[in-house]
Structures are given as C-alpha cells and as structure tokens.
FIMI-470866 format. One record per residue: residue number from 1; residue in one letter; x negated, y negated, z of N, C-alpha, C in turn. Coordinates in nm, 3 decimals. Example, Ala and Ser with C-alpha at 12.3 -4.5 7.8 and 13.67 -1.06 7.14 Angstrom:
<bakes>
(bake 1, a, (-1.319, 0.569, 0.780), (-1.230, 0.450, 0.780), (-1.320, 0.330, 0.780))
(bake 2, s, (-1.285, 0.225, 0.708), (-1.367, 0.106, 0.714), (-1.290, -0.003, 0.787))
</bakes>
This chain:
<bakes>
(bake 1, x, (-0.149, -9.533, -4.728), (-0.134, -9.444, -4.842), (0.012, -9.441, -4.892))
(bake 2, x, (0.103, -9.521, -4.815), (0.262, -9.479, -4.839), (0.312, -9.574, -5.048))
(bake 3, x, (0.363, -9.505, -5.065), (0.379, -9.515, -5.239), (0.449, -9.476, -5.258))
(bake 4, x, (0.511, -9.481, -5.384), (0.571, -9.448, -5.513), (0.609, -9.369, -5.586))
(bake 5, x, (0.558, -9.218, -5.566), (0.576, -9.089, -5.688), (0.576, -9.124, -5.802))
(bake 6, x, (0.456, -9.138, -5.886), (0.520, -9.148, -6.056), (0.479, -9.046, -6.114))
(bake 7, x, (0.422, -8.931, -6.075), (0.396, -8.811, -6.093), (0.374, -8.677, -6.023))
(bake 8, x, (0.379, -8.576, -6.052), (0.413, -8.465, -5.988), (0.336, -8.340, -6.085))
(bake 9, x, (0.207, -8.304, -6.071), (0.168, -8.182, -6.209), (0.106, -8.064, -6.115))
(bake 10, x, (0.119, -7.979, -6.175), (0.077, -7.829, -6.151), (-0.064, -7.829, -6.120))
(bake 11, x, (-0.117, -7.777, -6.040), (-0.292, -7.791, -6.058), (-0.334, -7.667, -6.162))
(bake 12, x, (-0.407, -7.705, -6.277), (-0.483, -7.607, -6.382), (-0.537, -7.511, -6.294))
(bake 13, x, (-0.618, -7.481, -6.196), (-0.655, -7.365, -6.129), (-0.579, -7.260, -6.014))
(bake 14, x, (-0.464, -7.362, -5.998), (-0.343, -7.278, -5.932), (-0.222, -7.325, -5.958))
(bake 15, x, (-0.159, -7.227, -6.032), (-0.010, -7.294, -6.019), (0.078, -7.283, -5.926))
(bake 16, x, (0.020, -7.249, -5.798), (0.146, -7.234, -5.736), (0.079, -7.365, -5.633))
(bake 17, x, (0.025, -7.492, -5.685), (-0.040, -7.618, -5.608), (0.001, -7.733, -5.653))
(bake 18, x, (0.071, -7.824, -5.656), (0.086, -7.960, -5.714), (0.012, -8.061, -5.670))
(bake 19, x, (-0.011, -8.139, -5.744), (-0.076, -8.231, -5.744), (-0.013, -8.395, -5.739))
(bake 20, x, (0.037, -8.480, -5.629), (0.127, -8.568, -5.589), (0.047, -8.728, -5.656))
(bake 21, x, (0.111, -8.824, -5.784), (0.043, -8.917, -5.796), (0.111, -9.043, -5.705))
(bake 22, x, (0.078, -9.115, -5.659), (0.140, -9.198, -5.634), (0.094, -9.336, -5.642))
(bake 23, x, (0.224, -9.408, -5.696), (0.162, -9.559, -5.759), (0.065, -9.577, -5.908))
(bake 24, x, (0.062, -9.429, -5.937), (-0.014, -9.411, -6.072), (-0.194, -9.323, -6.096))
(bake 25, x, (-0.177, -9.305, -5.923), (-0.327, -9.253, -5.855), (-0.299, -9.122, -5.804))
(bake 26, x, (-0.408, -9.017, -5.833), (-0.401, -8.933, -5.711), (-0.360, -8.940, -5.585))
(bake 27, x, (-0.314, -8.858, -5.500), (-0.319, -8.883, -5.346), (-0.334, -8.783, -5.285))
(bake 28, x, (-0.273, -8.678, -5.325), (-0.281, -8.562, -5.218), (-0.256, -8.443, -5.333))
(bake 29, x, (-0.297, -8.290, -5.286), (-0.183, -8.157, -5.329), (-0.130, -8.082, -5.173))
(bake 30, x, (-0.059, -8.045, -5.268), (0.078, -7.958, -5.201), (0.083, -7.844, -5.265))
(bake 31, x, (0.151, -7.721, -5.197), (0.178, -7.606, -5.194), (0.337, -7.617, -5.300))
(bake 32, x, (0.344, -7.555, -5.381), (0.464, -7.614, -5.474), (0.565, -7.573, -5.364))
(bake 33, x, (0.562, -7.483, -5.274), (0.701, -7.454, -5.207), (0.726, -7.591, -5.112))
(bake 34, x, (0.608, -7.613, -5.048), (0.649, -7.754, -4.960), (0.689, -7.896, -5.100))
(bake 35, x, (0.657, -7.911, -5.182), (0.636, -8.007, -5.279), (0.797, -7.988, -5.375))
(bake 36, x, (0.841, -7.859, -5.312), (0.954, -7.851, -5.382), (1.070, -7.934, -5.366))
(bake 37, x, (1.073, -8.049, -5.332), (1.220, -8.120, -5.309), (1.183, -8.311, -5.343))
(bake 38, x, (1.032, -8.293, -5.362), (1.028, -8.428, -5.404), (1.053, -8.444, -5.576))
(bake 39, x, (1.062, -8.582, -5.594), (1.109, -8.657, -5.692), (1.013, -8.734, -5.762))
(bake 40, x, (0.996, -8.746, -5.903), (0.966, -8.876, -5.938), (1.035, -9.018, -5.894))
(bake 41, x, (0.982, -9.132, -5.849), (1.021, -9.227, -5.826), (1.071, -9.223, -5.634))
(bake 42, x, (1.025, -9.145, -5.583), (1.069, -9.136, -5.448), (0.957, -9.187, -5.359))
(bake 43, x, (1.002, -9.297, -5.230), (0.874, -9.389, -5.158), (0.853, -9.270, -5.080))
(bake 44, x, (0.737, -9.207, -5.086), (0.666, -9.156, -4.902), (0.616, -9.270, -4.853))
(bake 45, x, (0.649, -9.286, -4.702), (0.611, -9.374, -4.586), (0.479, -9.259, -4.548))
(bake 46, x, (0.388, -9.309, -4.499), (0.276, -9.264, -4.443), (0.320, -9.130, -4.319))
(bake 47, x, (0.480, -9.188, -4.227), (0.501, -9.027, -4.169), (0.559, -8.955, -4.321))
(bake 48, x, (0.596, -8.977, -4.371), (0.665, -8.837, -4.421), (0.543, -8.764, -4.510))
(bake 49, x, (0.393, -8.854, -4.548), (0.301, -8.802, -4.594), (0.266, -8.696, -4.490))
(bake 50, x, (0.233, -8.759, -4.392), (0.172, -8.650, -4.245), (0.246, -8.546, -4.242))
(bake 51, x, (0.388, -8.561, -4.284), (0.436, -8.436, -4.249), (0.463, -8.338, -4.327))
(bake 52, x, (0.455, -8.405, -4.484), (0.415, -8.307, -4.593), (0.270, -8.245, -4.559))
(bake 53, x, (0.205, -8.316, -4.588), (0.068, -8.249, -4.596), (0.051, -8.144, -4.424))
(bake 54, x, (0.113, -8.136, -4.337), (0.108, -8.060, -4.205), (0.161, -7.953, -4.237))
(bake 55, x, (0.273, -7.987, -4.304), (0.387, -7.848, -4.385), (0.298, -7.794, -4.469))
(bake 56, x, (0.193, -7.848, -4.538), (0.105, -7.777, -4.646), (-0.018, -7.741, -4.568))
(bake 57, x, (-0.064, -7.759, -4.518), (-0.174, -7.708, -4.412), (-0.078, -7.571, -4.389))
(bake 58, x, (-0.001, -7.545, -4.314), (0.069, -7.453, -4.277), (0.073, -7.335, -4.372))
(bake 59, x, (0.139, -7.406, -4.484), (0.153, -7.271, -4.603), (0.015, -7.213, -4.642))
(bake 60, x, (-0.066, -7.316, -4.656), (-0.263, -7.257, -4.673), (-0.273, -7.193, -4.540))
(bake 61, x, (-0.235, -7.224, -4.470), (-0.360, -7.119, -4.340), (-0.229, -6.932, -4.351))
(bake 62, x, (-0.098, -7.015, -4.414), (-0.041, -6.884, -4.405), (-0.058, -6.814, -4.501))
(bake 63, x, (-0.130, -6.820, -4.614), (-0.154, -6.769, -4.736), (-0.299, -6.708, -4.719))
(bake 64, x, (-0.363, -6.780, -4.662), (-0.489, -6.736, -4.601), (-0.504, -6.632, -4.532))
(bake 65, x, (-0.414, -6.591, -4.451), (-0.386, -6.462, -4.361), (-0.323, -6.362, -4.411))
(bake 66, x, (-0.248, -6.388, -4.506), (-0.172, -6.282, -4.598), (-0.302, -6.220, -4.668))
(bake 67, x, (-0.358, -6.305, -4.734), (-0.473, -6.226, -4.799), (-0.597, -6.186, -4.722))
(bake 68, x, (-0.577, -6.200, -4.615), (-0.712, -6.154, -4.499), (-0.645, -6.003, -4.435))
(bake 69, x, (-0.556, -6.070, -4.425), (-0.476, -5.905, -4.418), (-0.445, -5.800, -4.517))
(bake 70, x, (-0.464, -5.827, -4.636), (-0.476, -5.750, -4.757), (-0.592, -5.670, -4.753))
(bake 71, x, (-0.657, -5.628, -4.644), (-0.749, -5.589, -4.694), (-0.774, -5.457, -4.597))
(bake 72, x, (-0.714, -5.547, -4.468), (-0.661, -5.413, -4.388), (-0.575, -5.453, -4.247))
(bake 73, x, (-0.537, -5.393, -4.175), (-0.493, -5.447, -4.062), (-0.585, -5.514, -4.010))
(bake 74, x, (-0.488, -5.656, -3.888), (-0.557, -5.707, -3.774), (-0.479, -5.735, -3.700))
(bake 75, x, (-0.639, -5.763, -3.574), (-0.565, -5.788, -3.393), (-0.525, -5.919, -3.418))
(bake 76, x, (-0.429, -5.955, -3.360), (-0.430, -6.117, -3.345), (-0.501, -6.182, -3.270))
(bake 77, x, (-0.623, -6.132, -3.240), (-0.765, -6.228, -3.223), (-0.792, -6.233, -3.325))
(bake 78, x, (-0.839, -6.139, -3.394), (-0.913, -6.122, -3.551), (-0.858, -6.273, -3.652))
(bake 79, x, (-0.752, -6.241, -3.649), (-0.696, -6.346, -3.728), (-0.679, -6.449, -3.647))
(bake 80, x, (-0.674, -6.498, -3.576), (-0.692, -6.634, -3.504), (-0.821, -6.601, -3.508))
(bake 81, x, (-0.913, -6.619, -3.454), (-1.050, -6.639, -3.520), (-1.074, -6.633, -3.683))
(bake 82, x, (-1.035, -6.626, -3.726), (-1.063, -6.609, -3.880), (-0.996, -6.773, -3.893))
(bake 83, x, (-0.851, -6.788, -3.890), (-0.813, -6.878, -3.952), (-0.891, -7.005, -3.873))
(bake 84, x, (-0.919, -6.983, -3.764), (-0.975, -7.130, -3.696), (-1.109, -7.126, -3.762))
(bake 85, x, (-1.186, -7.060, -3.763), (-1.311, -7.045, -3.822), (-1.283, -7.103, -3.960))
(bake 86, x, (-1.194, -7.083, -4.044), (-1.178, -7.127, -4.186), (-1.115, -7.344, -4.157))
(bake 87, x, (-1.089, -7.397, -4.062), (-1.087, -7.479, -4.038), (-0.972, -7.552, -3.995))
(bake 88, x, (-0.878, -7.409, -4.029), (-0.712, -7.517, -3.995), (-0.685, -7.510, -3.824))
(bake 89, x, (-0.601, -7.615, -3.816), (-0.567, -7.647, -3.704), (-0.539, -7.539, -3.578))
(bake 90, x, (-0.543, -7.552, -3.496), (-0.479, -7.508, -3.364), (-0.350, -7.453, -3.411))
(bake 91, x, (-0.287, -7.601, -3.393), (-0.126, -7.534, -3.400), (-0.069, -7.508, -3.524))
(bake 92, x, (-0.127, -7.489, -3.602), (-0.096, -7.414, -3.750), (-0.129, -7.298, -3.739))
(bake 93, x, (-0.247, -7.212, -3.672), (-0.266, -7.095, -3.631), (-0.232, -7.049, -3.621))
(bake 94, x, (-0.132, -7.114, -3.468), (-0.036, -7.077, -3.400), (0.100, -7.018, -3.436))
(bake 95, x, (0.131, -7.100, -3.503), (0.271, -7.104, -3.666), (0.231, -7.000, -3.694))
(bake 96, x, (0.117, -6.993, -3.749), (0.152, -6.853, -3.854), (0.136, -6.736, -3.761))
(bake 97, x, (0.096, -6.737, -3.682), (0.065, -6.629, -3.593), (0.174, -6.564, -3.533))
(bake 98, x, (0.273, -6.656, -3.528), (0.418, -6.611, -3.482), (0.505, -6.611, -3.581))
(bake 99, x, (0.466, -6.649, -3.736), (0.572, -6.593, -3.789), (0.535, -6.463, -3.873))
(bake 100, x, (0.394, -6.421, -3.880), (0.390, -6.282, -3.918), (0.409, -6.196, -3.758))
(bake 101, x, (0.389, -6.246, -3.652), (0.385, -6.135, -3.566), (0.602, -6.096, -3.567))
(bake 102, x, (0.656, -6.254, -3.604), (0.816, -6.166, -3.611), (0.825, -6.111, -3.746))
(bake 103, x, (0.769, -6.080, -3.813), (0.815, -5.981, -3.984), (0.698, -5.875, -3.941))
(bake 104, x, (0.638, -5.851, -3.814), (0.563, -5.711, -3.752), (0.432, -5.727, -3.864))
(bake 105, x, (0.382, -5.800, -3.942), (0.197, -5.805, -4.010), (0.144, -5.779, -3.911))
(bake 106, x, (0.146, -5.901, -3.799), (0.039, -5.872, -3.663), (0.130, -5.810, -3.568))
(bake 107, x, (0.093, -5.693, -3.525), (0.106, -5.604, -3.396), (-0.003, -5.530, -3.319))
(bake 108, x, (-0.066, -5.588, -3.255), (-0.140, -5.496, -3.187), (-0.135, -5.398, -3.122))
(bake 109, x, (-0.011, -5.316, -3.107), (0.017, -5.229, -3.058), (-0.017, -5.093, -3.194))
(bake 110, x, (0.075, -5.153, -3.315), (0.018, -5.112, -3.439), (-0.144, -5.108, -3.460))
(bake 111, x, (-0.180, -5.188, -3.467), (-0.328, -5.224, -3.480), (-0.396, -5.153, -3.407))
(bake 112, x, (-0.390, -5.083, -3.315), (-0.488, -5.023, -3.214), (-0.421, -4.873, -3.254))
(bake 113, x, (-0.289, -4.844, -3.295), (-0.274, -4.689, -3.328), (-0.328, -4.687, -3.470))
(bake 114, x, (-0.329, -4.764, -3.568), (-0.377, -4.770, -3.682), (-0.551, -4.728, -3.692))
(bake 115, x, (-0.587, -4.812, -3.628), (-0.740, -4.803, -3.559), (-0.763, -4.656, -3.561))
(bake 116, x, (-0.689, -4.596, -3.443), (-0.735, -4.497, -3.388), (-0.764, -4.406, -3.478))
(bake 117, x, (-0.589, -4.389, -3.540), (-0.617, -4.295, -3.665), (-0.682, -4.293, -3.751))
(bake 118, x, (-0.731, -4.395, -3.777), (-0.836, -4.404, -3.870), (-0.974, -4.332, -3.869))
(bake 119, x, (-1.023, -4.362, -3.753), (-1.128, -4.312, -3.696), (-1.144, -4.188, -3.668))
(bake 120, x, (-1.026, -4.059, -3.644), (-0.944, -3.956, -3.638), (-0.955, -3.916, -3.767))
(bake 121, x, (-0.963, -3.959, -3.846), (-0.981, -3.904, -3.925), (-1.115, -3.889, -4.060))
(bake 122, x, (-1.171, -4.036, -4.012), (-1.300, -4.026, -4.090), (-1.396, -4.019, -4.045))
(bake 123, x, (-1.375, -4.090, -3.905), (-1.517, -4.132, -3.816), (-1.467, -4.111, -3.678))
(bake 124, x, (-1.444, -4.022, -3.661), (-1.391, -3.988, -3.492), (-1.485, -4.007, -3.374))
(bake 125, x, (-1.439, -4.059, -3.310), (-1.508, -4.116, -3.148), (-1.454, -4.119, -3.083))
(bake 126, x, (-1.509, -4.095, -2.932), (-1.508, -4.065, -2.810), (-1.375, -4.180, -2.765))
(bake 127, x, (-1.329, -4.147, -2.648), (-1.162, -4.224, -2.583), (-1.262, -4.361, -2.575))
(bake 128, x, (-1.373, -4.334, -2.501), (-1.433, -4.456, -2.442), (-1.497, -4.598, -2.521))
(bake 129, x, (-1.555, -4.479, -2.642), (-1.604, -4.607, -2.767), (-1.479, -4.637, -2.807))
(bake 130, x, (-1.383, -4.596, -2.846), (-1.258, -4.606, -2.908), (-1.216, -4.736, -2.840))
(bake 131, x, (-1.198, -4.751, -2.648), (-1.160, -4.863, -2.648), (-1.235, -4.937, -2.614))
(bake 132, x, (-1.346, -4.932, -2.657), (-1.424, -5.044, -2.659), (-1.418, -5.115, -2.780))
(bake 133, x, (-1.430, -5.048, -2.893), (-1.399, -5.120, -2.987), (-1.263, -5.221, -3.018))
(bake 134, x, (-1.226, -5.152, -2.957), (-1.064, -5.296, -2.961), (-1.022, -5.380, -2.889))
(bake 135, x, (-1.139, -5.317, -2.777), (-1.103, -5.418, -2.687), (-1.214, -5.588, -2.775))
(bake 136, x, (-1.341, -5.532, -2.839), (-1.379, -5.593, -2.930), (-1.317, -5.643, -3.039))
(bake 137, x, (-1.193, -5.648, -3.095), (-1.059, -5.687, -3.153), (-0.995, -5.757, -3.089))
(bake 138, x, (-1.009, -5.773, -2.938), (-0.939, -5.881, -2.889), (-0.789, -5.817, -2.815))
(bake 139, x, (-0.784, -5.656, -2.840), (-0.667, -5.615, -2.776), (-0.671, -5.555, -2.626))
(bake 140, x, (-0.557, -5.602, -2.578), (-0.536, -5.580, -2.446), (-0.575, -5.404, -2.389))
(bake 141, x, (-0.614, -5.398, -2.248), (-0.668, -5.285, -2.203), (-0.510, -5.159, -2.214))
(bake 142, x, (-0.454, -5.241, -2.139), (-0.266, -5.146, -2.180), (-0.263, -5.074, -2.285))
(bake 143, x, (-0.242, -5.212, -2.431), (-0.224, -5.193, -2.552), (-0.319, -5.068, -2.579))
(bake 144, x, (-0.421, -5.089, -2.541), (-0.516, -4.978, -2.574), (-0.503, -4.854, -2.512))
(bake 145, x, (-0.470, -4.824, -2.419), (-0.448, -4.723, -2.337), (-0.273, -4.648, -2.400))
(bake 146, x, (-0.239, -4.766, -2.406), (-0.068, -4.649, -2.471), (-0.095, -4.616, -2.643))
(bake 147, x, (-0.191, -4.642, -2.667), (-0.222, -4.592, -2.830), (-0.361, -4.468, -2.788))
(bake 148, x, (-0.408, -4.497, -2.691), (-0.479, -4.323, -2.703), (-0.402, -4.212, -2.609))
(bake 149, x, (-0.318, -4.236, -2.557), (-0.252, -4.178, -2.499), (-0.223, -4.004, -2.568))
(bake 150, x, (-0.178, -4.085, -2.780), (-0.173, -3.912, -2.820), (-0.263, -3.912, -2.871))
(bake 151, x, (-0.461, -3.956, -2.892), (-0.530, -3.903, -2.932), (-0.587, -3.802, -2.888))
(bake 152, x, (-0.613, -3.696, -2.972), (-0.668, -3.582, -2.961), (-0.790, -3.567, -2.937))
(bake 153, x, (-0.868, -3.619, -2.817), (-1.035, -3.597, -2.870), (-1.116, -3.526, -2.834))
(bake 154, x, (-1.051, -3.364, -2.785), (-1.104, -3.287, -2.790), (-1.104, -3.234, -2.962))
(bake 155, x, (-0.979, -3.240, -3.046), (-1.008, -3.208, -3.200), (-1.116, -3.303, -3.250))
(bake 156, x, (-1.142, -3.422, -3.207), (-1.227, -3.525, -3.240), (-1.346, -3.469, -3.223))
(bake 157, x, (-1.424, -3.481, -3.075), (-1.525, -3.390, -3.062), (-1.561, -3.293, -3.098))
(bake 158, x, (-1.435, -3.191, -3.198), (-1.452, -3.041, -3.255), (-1.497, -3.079, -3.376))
(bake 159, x, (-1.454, -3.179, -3.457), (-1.461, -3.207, -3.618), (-1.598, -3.230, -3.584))
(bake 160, x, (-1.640, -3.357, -3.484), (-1.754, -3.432, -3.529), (-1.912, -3.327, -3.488))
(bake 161, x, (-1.849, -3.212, -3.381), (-1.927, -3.153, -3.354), (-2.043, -3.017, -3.483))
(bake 162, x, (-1.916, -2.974, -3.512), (-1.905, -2.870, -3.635), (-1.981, -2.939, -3.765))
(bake 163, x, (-1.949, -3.103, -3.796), (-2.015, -3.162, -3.891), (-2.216, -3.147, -3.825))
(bake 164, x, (-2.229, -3.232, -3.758), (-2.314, -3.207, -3.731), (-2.446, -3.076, -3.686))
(bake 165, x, (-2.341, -2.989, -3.675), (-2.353, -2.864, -3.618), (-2.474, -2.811, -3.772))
(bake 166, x, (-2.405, -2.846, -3.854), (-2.436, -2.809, -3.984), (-2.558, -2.863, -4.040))
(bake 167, x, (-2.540, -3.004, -4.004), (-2.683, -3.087, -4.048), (-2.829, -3.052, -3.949))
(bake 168, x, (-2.814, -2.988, -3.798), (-2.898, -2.923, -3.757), (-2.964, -2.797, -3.712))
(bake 169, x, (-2.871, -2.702, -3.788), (-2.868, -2.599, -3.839), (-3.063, -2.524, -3.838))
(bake 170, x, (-3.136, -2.629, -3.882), (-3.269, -2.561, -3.919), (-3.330, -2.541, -3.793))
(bake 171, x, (-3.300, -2.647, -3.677), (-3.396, -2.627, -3.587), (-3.368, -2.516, -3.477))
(bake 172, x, (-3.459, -2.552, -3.387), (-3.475, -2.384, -3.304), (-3.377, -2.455, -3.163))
(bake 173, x, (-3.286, -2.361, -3.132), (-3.195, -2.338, -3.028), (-3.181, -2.473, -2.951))
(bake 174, x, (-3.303, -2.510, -2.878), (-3.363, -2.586, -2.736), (-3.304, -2.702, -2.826))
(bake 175, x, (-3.379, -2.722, -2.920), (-3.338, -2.872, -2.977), (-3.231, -2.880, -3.036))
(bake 176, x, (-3.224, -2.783, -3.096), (-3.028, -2.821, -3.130), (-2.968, -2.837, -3.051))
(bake 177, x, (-2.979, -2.789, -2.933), (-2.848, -2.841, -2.852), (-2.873, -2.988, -2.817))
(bake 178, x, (-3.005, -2.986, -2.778), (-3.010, -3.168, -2.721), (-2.981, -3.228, -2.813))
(bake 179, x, (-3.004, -3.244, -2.958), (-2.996, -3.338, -3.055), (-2.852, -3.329, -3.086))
(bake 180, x, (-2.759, -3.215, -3.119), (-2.629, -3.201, -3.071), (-2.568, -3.305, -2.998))
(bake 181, x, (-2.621, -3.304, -2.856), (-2.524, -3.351, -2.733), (-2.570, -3.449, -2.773))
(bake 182, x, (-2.702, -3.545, -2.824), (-2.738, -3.668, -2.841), (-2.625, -3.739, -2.966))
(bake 183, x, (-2.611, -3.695, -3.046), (-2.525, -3.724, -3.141), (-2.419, -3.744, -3.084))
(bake 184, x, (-2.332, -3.643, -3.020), (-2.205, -3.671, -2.977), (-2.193, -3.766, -2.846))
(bake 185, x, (-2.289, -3.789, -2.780), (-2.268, -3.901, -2.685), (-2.273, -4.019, -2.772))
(bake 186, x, (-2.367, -4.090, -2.883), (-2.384, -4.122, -2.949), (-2.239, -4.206, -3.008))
(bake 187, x, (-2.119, -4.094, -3.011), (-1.998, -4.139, -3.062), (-1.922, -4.175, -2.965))
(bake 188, x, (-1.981, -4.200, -2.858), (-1.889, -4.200, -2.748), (-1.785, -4.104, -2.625))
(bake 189, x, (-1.816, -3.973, -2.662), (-1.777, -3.853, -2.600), (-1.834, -3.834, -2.483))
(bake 190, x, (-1.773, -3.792, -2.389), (-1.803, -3.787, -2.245), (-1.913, -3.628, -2.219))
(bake 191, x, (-1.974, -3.641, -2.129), (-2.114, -3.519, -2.087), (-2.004, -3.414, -2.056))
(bake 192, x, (-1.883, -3.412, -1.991), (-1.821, -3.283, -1.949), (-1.742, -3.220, -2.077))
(bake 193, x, (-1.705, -3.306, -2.161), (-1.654, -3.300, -2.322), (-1.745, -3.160, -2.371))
(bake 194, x, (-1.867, -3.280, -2.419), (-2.003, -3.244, -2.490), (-1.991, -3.112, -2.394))
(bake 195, x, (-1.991, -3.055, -2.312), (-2.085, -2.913, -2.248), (-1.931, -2.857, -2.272))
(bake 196, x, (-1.850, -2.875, -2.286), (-1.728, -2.774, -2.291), (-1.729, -2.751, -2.458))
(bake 197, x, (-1.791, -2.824, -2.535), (-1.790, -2.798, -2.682), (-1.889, -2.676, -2.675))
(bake 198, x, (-2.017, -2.708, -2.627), (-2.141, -2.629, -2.602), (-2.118, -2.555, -2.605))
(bake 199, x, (-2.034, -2.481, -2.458), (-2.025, -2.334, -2.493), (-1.882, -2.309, -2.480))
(bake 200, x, (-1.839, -2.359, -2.605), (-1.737, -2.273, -2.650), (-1.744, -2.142, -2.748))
(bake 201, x, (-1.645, -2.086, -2.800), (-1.692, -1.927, -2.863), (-1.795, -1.998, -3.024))
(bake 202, x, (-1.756, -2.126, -3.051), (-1.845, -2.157, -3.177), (-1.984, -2.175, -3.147))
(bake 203, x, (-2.021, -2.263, -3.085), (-2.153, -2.269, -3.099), (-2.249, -2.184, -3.019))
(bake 204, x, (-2.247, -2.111, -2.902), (-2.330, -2.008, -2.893), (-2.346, -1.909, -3.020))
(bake 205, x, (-2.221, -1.919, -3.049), (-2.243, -1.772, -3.157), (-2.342, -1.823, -3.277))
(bake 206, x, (-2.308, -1.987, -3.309), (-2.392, -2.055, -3.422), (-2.531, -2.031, -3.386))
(bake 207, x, (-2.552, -2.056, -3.275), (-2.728, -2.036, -3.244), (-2.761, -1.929, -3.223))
(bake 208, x, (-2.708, -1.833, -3.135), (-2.697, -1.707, -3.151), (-2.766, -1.633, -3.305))
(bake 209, x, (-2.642, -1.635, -3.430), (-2.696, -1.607, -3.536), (-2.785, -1.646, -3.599))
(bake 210, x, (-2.834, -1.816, -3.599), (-2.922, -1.835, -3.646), (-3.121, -1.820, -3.566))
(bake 211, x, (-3.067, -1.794, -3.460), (-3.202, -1.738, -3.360), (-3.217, -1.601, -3.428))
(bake 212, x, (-3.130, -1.471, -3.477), (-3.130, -1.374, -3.516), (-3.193, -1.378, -3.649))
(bake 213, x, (-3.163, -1.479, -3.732), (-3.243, -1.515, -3.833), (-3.341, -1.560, -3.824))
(bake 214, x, (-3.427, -1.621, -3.740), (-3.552, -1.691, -3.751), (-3.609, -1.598, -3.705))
</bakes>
C-alpha cells in the first residue's frame, strides 16, 4: 500500500475525518488530529501507514468513550467492555483507559460514590443490593465498601418505606405489614432493618389509624 499523497480531503459526513489519496486512489481515513502533519506529495512506507492508521484506531476508540461517557458515568469494566465489544483492539483500550483514568473520566472510586448517590436519592437500596450492583460494574469489593461507608440506609429504608407505606395504605394491618417487609427486602434491606422500621413511632401509628378507620 506504501505511496505517494496526492491528496488529502475532509470526509462530507465528518469533518473532523480525512480522507488520505495515494498515488491518485483512495487508501485509508484518518482522524484530522492524527492526519495533521502530513503533506501533499509525501511517500508513506507501509510502517508509517501501520502506524498512522494505529494512531487513528486510538483517537476512534477514544472518541468512542468520550461519548459513551456522555451519557453518564462508568466503571472501567463498563467501558472496557464496551470499547472491545465495539471492536477496537486490546491495546488501544488499554490507551484510552489510562489516559481518561489520568484526566479522572474513569474512577471507580467516583463511580461507585456517584452510583450510590444516585440511588439515595431516586431509587434507594439496601447496603447489600447496592454492592452487588457494582460489583456487577466490575468494581472492586474495597472500592465498594469505602463508598458506602457514608451511606445512610437507615434514611434509605425510611424514604423507601414511607413511599410505599402509602401505596398500601388500603389493606388490612396483617397484610400490610408482610407486603411492606416484602417490598423492602425486595430492595435489598436487611430483616433486622425492615423490623426496626416496623415498629418505629411511624408505622404502628399508620396502621393503628387506619384500623380505627376501617
């Protein structure tokens, strides 16, 4: 494939892609940042093709992750599986994997407090589902353990309890509580949790009043 350069054009569907002719033919595209230092009239030898186009593999699988990460945080499993799954190399993975983890994109230490809070606040669950799920992310048992360290999940178990509290509201005493405790195990909350919610001053009094009503 080693040639000539007699052209160099923008690709119509991306401009930030060139398109390399050589000898008067197509041959390859490039990432305009890697493509940035060639010439019309300049020979590529077959290595310096390999090593353009390796340099451009690189910038695609790293552009690829920028926008996979646009969408929300990830573990650096997540994204190593993603980018290998999308087809680029091993050690291009690798590359990019270490140069967003030094500008802090990938941190799993981040990633697992990010997580948490999240869930803390929309969808709260139990310590135990919590690290199960990340550990399903691919993050370490540690990592996981020094990010619940300040979750709250007794407030967790209070929010998610009180929500629900509400949606079973109609039925009679016996079954609210089981369908209660079923729900909140459900999220992952522990049986000694669940019975310390039980009878705390809220929900006796909830069934309480509504037994007074029926």
């Amino acid at each position: 494939m080693a040639g000539r350069i007699t052209s160099l054009e923008s690709q119509k569907r991306s401009r930030d892609r060139v398109n390399v002719y050589l000898e008067g033919e197509f041959a390859f595209g490039l990432a305009r940042l890697v493509a940035a230092n060639l010439k019309i009239g300049t020979w590529l030898s077959d290595e310096a093709i390999a090593e353009l186009t390796s340099a451009d593999g690189l910038e695609r699988a790293h552009h690829r992750a920028l926008d996979y990460l646009s969408y929300r945080p990830r573990s650096e499993a997540e994204l190593r599986e993603y980018l290998l799954k999308k087809g680029f190399p091993e050690n291009a993975v690798e590359e990019v994997l270490a140069r967003l983890n030094r500008v802090g994109l990938v941190d799993d230490a981040e990633f697992a407090r990010y997580w948490i809070d999240n869930r803390a606040r929309f969808r709260p669950r139990g310590g135990r589902m919590l690290h199960y799920e990340l550990q399903q992310k691919g993050v370490a048992s540690e990592t996981i353990e020094e990010a619940l360290d300040d979750y709250d999940e007794l407030a967790a178990v209070r929010k998610v309890a009180h929500a629900q509290a509400r949606r079973l509201q109609h039925l009679p005493p016996d079954q609210f509580r089981r369908r209660l405790y079923a729900r909140l195990a459900r999220r992952g909350f522990s049986s000694g949790l669940i019975q310390e919610i039980l009878v705390s001053q809220d929900f006796p009094q909830l069934i309480d009043d509504r037994s007074e009503e029926d």
